[in-house]
N, C-alpha and C positions, 0 to 999 in steps of 0.2 A: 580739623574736625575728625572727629575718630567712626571709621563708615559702620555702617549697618548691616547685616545680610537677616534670613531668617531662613526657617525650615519653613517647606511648603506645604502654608496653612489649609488649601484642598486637595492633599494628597494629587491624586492623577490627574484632576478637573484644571490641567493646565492652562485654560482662560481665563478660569477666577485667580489661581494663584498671579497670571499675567496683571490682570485687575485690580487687584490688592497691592501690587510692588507697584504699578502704576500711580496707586491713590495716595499712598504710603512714601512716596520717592524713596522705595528701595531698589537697589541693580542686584543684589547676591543671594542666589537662592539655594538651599540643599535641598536633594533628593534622598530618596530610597532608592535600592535597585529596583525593589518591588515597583515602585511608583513609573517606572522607564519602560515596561513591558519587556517580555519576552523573561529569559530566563533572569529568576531572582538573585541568583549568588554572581553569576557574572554577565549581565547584558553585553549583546555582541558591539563590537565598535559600530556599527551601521544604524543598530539601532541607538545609541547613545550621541552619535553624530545626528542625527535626526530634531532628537530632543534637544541639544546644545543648540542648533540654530534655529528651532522654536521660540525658544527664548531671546537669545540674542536679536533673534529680528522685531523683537519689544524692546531691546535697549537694553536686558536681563541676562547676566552671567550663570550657567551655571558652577557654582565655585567645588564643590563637592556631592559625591555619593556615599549613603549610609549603607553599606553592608549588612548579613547577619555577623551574629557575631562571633567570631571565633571560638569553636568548644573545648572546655580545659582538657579533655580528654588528647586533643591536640599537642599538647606542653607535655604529655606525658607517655603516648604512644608512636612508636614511631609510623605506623600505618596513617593514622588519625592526623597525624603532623603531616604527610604528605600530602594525603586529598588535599587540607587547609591549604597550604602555601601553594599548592597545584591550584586549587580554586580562585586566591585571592593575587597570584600571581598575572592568571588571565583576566581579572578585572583589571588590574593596577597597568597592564597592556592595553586592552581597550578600553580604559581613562585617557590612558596618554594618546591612543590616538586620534580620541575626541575630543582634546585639549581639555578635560576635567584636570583641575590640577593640585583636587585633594581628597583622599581619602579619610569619611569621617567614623575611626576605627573605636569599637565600643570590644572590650571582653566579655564573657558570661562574669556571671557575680554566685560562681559555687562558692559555698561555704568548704574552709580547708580544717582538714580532723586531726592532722599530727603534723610536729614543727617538720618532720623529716620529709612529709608530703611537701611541703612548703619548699624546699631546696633544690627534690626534682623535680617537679614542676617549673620552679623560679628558673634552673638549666634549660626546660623545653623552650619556655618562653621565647629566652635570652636566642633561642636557637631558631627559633620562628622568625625572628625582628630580624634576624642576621641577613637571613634569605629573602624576607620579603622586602628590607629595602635595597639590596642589590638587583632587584627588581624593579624597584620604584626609581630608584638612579636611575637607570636605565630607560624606564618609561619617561619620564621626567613630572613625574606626579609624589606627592608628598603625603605622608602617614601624618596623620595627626588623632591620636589617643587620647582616650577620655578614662580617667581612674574611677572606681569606687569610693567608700567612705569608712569601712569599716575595716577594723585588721584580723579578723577571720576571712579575709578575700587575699586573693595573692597580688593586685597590683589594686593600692587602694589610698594612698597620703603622696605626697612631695616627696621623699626618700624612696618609697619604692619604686616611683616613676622617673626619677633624677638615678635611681641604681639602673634602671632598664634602659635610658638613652645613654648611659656611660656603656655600659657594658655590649650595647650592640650600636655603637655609636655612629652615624650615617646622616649626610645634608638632610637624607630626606624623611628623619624621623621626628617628630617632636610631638606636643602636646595641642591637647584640647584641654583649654584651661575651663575649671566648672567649678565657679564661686560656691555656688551649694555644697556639692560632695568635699571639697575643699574645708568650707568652713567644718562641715559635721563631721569632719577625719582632725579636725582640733591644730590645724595647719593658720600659719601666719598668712592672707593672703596678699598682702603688703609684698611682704619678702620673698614670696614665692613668684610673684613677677616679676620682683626685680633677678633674682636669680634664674628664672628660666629664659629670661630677656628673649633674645631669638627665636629659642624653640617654643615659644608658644603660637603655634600655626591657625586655633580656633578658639574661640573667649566666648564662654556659653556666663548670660549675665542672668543671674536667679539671684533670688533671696528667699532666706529660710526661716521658721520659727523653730525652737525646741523647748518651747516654756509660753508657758501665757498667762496673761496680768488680767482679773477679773474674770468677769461672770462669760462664759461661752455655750456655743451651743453642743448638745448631746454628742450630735453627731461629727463636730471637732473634737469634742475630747477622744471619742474611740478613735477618730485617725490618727490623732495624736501616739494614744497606747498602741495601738497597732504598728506604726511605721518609725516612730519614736520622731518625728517633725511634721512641721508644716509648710506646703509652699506660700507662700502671700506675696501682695505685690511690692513692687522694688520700692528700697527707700522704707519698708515697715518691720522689717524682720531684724537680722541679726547682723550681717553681712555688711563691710566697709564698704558700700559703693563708691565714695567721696574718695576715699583711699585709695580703692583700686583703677580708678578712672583717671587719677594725680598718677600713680603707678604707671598704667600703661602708657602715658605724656611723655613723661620721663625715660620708658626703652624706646620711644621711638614707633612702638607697636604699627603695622601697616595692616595686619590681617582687620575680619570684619569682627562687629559684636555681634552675636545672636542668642537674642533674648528664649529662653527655655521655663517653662516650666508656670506661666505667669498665670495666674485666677483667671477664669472667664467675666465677663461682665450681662449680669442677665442672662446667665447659662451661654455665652455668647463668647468661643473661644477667639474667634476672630475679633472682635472689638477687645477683648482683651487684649490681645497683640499688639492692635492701633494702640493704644493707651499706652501700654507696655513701650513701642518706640518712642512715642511723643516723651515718657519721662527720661528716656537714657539721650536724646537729643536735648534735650534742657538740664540736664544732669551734665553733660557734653559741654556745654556753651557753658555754665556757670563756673567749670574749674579750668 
């Protein structure tokens, strides 16, 4: 069976989140730094040791922390580049020594204005991943990256993120696979599992609409023109679940699934969630 984890559905109310992985039989939970108290960009190891066996004394991993997110200004200045890898270095240190053993690493989503912006920046990147995971070796904690969707962003499809783990390439680099941004970047997501096999560290399971069949309401249509998609629940949209669920069978996959992005039910994002596991665990057992 292919395990489960989730991001922490009451932020800092870590009895109800305790409560919900309890009700839900899930062990893998992701944080925020924000969500761990004390400083946002890097909680101290003492306090993230604190929170790790909070949870664990429920039976509850914490598997990863969500960062901010690194700013492109970074990839392109060398001052700007320092703070960052100075900042994300003493997280990816007091990860490791509170046994977190992933970093769940998101970029900004600047729009890029010229192809020549694109190449220096593409070198800062390339130069930031270099540093920070010879740090994450070190720590013994793991980058796991999540792309955008669009190619006016600089790491945004399966090519730009398969060009980023080649060229700064490291145990402890790999991906945050995200069916959604995936499918809407017009990427196979079939082949992209199988191809990233290994380095895929975290499997965010969405499904997307970008079109719809009949009469809707007002207010889908403008999200619709506005964000040019829709999230809806799994199994409705667009996205090979059956596929990618045969797909990760087949590498082998060990990491968890965690469901992103799923409707509320009754304005109720939490019972969404519930719902949201119950289909990817019967999704699970069917293939």
């Amino acid at each position: 069976m292919l395990d489960i984890g989730i991001f922490a559905p009451f932020g800092t109310d870590h009895e109800r989140n305790t409560a919900f992985c309890r009700d839900t039989d899930v062990r893998h939970l992701v944080l925020s730094t924000g969500q761990v108290g004390g400083n946002d960009v890097a909680p101290s190891g003492a306090g993230l040791k604190e929170v790790v066996s909070k949870y664990a004394d429920e039976g509850i991993r914490l598997m990863a922390l969500t960062p901010p997110r690194i700013p492109q200004l970074a990839f392109g200045d060398a001052g700007a580049r320092h703070e960052a890898v100075a900042n994300m270095g003493e997280l990816l240190q007091n990860m490791g020594k509170a046994g977190i053993p992933l970093v769940h690493m998101y970029l900004n989503i600047d729009e890029l204005s010229e192809e020549d912006e694109r190449e220096r920046l593409w070198e800062g990147l390339v130069q930031v991943y270099r540093e920070l995971a010879a740090v994450a070796e070190e720590a013994g904690v793991r980058i796991s990256t999540h792309h955008y969707h669009l190619p006016s962003r600089l790491l945004w499809n399966y090519e730009t993120m398969a060009g980023l783990l080649r060229e700064a390439e490291s145990s402890a680099s790999g991906v945050t696979y995200c069916q959604g941004k995936s499918q809407m970047a017009g990427d196979d997501l079939v082949d992209d599992i199988r191809r990233y096999g290994e380095k895929i560290f975290m499997f965010h399971v969405r499904d997307v609409a970008t079109r719809t069949t009949g009469p809707v309401a007002p207010e889908v249509e403008r999200r619709l023109a506005d964000i040019g998609y829709l999230e809806v629940a799994l199994g409705t949209g667009e996205v090979d679940m059956v596929g990618c669920f045969r797909a990760l069978k087949e590498i082998g996959y060990q990491g968890q699934l965690y469901p992103e992005h799923y409707p509320a039910i009754a304005g109720d994002s939490a019972a969404g969630l519930a719902w949201t596991i119950g289909y990817m665990r019967a999704l699970d057992r069917a293939v």
